[in-house]
C-alpha positions as CSV (number, residue, x, y, z in Angstrom):
1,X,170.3,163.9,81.1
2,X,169.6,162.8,77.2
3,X,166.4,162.0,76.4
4,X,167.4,158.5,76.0
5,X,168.7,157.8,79.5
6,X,165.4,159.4,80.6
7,X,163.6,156.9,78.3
8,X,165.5,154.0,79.8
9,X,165.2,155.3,83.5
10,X,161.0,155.4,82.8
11,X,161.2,151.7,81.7
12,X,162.8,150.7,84.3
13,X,160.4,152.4,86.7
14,X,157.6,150.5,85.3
15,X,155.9,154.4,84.1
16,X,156.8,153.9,80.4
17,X,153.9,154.3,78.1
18,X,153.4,153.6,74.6
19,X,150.1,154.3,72.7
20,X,148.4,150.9,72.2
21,X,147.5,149.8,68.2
22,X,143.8,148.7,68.1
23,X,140.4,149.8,66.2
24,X,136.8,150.3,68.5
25,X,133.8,148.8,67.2
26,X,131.2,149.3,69.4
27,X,131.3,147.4,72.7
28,X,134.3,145.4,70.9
29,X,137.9,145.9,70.2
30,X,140.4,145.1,67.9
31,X,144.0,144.4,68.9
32,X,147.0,141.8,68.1
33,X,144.3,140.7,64.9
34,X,141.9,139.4,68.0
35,X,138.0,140.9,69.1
36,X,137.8,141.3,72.4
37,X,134.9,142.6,74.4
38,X,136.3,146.3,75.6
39,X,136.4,146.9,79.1
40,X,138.9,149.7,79.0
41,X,136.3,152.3,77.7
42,X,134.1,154.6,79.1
43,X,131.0,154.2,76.9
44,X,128.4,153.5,80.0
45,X,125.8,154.2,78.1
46,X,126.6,152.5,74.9
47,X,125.7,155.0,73.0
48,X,128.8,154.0,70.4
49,X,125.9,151.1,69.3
50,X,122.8,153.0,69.1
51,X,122.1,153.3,65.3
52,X,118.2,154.4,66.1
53,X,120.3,157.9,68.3
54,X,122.9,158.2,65.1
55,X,120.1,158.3,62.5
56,X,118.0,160.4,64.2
57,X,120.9,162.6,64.0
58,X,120.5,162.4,60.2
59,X,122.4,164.8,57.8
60,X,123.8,167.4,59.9
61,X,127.1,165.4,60.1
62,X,127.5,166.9,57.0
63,X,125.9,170.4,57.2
64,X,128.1,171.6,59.3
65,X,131.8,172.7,59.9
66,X,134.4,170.1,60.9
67,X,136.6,173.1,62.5
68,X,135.8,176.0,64.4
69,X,139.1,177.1,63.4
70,X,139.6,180.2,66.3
71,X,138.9,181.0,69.8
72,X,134.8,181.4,70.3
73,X,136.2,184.8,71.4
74,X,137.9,185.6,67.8
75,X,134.9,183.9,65.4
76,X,135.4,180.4,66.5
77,X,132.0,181.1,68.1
78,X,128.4,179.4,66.3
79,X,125.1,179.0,67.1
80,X,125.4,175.1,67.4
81,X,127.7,176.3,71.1
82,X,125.4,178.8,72.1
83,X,122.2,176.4,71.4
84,X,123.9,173.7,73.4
85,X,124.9,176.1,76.8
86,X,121.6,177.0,76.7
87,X,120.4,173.6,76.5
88,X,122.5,172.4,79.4
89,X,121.4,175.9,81.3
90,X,117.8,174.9,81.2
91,X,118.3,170.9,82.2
92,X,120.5,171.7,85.3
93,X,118.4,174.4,86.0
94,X,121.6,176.5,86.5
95,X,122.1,180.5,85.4
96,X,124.9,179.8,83.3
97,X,127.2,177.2,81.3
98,X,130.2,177.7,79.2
99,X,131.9,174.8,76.7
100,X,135.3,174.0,77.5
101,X,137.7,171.6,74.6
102,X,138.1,168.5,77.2
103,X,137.7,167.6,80.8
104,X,141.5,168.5,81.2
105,X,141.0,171.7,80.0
106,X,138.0,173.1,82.7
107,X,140.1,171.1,85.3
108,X,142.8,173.0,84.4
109,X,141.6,176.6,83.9
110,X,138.8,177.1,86.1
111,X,140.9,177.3,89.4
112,X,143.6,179.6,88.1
113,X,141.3,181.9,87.0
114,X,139.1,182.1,90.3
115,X,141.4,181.9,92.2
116,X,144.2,184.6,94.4
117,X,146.3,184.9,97.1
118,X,143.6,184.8,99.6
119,X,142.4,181.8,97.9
120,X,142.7,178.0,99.7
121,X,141.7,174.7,97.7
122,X,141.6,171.6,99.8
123,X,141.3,168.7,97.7
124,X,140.2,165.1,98.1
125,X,143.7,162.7,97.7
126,X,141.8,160.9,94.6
127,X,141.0,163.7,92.3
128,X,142.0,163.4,89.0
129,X,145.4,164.3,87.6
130,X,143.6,167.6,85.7
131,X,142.5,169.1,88.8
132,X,146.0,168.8,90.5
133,X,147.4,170.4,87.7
134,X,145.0,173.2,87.9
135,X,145.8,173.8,91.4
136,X,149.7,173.5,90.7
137,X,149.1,175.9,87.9
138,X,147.6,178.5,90.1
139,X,149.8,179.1,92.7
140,X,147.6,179.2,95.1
141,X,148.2,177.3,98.5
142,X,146.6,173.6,98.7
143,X,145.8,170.5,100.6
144,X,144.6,167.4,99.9
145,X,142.3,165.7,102.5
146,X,142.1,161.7,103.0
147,X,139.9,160.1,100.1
148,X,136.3,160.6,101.0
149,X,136.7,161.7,104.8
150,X,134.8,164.0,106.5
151,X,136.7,163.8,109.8
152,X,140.3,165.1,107.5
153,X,138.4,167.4,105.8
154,X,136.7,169.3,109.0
155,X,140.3,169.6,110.0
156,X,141.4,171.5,107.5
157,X,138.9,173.6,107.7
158,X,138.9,174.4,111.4
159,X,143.0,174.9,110.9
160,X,142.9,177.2,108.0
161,X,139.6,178.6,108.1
162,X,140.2,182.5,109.6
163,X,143.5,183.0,107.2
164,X,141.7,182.7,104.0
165,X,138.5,184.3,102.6
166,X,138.2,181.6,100.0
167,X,138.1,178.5,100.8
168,X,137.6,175.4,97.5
169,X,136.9,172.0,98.3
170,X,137.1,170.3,95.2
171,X,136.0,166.5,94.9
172,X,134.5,164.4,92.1
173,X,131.4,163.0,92.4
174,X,132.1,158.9,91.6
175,X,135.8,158.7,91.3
176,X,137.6,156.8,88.3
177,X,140.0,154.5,89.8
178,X,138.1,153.3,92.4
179,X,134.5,153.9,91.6
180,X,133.0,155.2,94.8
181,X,131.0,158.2,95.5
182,X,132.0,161.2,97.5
183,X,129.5,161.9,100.1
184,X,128.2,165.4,98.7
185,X,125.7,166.1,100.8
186,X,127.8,166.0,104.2
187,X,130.5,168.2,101.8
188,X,127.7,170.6,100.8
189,X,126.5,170.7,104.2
190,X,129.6,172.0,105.6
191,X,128.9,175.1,104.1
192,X,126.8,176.0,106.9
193,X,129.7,176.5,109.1
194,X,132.0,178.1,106.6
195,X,130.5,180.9,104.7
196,X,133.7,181.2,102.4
197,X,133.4,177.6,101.4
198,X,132.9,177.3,98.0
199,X,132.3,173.6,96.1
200,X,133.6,171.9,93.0
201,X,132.5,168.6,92.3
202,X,133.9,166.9,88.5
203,X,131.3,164.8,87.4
204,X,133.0,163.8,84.7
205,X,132.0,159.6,85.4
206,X,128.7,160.4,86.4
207,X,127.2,162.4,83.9
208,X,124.9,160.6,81.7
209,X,124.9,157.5,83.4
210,X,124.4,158.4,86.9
211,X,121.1,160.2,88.7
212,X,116.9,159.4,87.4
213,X,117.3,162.1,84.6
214,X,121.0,161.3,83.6
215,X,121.9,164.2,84.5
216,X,124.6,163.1,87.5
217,X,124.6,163.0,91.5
218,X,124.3,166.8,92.1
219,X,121.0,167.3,90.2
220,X,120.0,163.6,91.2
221,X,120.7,164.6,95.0
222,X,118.8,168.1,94.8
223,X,122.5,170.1,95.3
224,X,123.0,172.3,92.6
225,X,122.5,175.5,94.6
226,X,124.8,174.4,97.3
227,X,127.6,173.2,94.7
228,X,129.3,176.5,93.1
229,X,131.1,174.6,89.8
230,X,130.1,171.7,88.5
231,X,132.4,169.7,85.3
232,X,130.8,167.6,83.1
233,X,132.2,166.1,79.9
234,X,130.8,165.3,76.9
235,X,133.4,162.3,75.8
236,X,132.4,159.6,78.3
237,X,128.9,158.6,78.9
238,X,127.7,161.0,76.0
239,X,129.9,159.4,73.4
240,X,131.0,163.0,71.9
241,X,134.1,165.0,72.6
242,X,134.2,168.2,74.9
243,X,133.3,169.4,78.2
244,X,130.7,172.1,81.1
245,X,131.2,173.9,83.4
246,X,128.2,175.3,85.2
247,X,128.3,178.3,87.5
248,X,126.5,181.1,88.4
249,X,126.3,184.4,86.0
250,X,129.2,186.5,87.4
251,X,131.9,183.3,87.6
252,X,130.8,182.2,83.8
253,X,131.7,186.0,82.6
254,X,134.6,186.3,84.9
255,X,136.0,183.3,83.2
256,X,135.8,184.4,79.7
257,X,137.7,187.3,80.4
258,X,140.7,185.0,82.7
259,X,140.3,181.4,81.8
260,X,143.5,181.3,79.4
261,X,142.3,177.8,78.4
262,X,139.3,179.1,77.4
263,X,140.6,182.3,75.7
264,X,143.6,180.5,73.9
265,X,142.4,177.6,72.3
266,X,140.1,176.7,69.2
267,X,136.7,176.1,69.9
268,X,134.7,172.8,69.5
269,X,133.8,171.8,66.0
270,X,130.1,172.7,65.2
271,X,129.3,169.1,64.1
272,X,130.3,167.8,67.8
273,X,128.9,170.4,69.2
274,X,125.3,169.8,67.6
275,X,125.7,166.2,68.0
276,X,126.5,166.4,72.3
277,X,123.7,168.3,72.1
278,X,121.6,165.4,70.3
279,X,122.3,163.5,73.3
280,X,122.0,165.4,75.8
281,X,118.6,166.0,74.6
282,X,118.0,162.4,75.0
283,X,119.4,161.8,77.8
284,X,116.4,161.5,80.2
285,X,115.2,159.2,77.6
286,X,117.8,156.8,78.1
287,X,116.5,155.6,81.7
288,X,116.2,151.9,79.7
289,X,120.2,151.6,79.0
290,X,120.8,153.5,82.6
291,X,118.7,150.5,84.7
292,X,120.1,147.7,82.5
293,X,124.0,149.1,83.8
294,X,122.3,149.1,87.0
295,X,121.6,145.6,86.5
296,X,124.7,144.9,85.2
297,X,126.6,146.0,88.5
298,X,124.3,144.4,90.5
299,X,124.8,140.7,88.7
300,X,128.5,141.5,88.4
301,X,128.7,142.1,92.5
302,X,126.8,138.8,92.9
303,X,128.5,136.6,91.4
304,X,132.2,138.2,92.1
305,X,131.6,139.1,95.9
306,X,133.1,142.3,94.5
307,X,132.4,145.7,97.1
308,X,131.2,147.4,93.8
309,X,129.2,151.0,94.4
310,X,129.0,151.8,90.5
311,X,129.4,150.5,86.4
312,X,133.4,151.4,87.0
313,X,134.9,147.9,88.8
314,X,138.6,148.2,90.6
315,X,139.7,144.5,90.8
316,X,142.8,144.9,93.0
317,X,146.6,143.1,92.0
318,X,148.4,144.6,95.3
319,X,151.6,144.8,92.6
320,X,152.4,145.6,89.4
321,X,153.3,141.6,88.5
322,X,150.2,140.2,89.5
323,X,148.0,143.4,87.6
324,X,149.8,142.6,84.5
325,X,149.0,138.7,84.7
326,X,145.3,139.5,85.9
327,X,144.9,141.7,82.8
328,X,146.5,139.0,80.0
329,X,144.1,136.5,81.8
330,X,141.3,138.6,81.0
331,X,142.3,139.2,77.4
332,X,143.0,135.1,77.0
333,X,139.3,134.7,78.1
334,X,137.9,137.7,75.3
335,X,138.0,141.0,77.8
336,X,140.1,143.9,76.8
337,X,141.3,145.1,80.4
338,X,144.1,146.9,81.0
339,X,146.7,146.9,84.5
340,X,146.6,150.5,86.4
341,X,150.1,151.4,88.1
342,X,152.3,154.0,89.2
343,X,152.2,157.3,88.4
344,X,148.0,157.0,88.2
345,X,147.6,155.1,91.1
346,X,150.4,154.4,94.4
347,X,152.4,151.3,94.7
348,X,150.2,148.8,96.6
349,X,147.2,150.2,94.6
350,X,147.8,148.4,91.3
351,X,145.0,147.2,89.6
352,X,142.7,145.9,86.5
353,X,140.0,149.1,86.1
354,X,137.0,147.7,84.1
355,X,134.4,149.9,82.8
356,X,131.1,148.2,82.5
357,X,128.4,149.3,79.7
358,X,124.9,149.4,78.9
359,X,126.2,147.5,75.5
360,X,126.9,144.9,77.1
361,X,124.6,141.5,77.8
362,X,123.4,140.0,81.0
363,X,125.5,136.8,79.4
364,X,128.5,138.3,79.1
365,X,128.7,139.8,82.8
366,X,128.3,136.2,83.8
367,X,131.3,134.9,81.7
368,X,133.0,138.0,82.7
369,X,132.6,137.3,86.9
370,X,133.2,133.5,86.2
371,X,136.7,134.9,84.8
372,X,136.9,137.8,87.6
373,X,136.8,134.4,90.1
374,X,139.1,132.8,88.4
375,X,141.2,135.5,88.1
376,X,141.5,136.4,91.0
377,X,142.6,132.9,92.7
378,X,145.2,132.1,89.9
379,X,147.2,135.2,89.3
């Protein structure tokens, strides 16, 4: 097939993408020439409008080097990475963390490296695309369990349980398309019944904005022994670019000698490094910005009769049509929104995904649910 006829075959499955034209300021942006308030983002915290957290930061913008310019096992390696692992070591309270590019990149290492033939990872049907990859990548055999149930889970496990002597259950802990939580402690608890279980939980959405320290819902739920990796990300809540993973001693140095995602790419750039780790030591400092989102979801479930659980908002279309009208009413009323469809999500589960932020004013929730309502009985 030519690369054109696989073009048109993609636009005609409603899965062709194009990368939008626009400019961020802040909690707005630009697009078409117009200022809309952005609700496509993932700036919880709104750090993107602190000034006081960006001065603070000073000079060292431009100290250090924009480039790493090898693999931290080469001489891509700097004291700004090393200063920030340890950092994040001492906050979770964890014996080791190790930096990873992105998200993607951890999601997409970790399991191949840790994994073997007597491995099994049983995943929750919701997990990000990153993770599925990972487990494609490794080979290994997998399962996916029905989103957030126990009941499914505990099946699998009393199936497979006595043929493997690894078992992952991999979940994250509030999920991005829908916004719920998984139930951790019931996951961790399970652990009790299968000593091969092992737990990884991508926190990816709940870093930063979620738990009393900021920290997310593993520390905030007192489960970081039970939980074996945890992912966190530096390029949502924390406004930087990179991403954790936290382990204990002997999986960090087995996956510097295996993760080839790891091993094969260019490290962070010092200057984000140093400046993720300017947040994150601010982070528990930031319990102001974390009760106003709080506050935020709370008004916003009020006034839209919304079953919201967190700062990310699913407002369901039930097609692609009606997604695609909700969002263009939400830009004709100032929102930036955008429709969710096939491949991320399954047909039926179309959708406007908004991301609320700490930015954002108790006035401009209400003008967003009055549009919500709207909305949702017009289009």
């Amino acid at each position: 097939m030519q690369y054109s006829d696989r073009i048109d075959a993609l636009k005609a499955a409603g899965t062709y993408r194009k990368i939008p034209q626009l400019k961020v300021e802040g909690k707005y942006v630009w697009a078409d020439g117009k200022r809309y308030i952005n609700l496509a983002g993932n700036d919880y915290l709104g750090i993107s409008t602190d000034t006081d957290l960006r001065d603070k930061f000073g000079n060292r913008a431009l100290e250090l080097p924009f480039s790493s310019s090898s693999s931290r096992l080469l001489t891509g390696n700097s004291p700004e990475h090393e200063a920030l692992e340890a950092e994040l070591s001492r906050l979770y309270g964890r014996k080791s963390a190790l930096l990873f590019d992105s998200g993607y990149h951890a999601n997409l290492g970790i399991l191949p490296a840790l994994s073997d033939d007597k491995t099994l990872v049983l995943a929750d049907k919701l997990v990000h695309a990153s993770i599925i990859d990972g487990i494609r990548l490794s080979g290994r055999e997998f399962r996916r369990f029905k989103h957030n149930s126990l009941p499914d889970l505990e099946a699998l496990l009393q199936r497979f349980a006595s043929e493997y002597e690894t078992i992952w259950v991999v979940v994250e802990s509030l999920y991005s398309m829908d916004g719920d939580f998984a139930p951790l402690t019931d996951i961790v608890a399970l652990k009790q019944h299968y000593p091969q279980l092992r737990i990884y939980v991508d926190e990816a959405h709940a870093v930063g904005a979620t738990g009393e320290k900021g920290l997310g819902c593993v520390e905030d739920l007192g489960l970081l022994e039970q939980v074996d990796i945890l992912i966190g990300t530096m390029g949502k809540a924390l406004c930087s670019v990179g991403a954790f993973a936290l382990s204990g001693a002997e999986v960090r140095e087995l996956l510097v000698s295996t993760c080839r995602l790891l091993i094969f790419s260019t490290a962070l750039p010092p200057v984000c490094t140093a400046w993720s780790l300017h947040v994150v030591r601010h982070l528990s400092g930031m319990d102001a910005q974390r009760a106003h989102l709080n506050r935020l979801v709370a008004l916003l479930k009020e006034r839209t009769g919304l079953p919201l659980s967190s700062y990310i908002v699913p407002v369901h279309a039930g097609s692609e049509e009606r997604a695609v009208r909700m969002a263009e009413e939400l830009k004709a009323s100032g929102f930036f929104a955008l429709p969710i469809r096939k491949p991320t999500v399954p047909p039926g589960g179309e959708r406007v995904r908004l991301s609320l932020s700490a930015a954002l004013t108790e006035q401009e929730v209400e003008l967003l649910a009055q549009t919500i309502v709207r909305v949702m009985q017009t289009a």
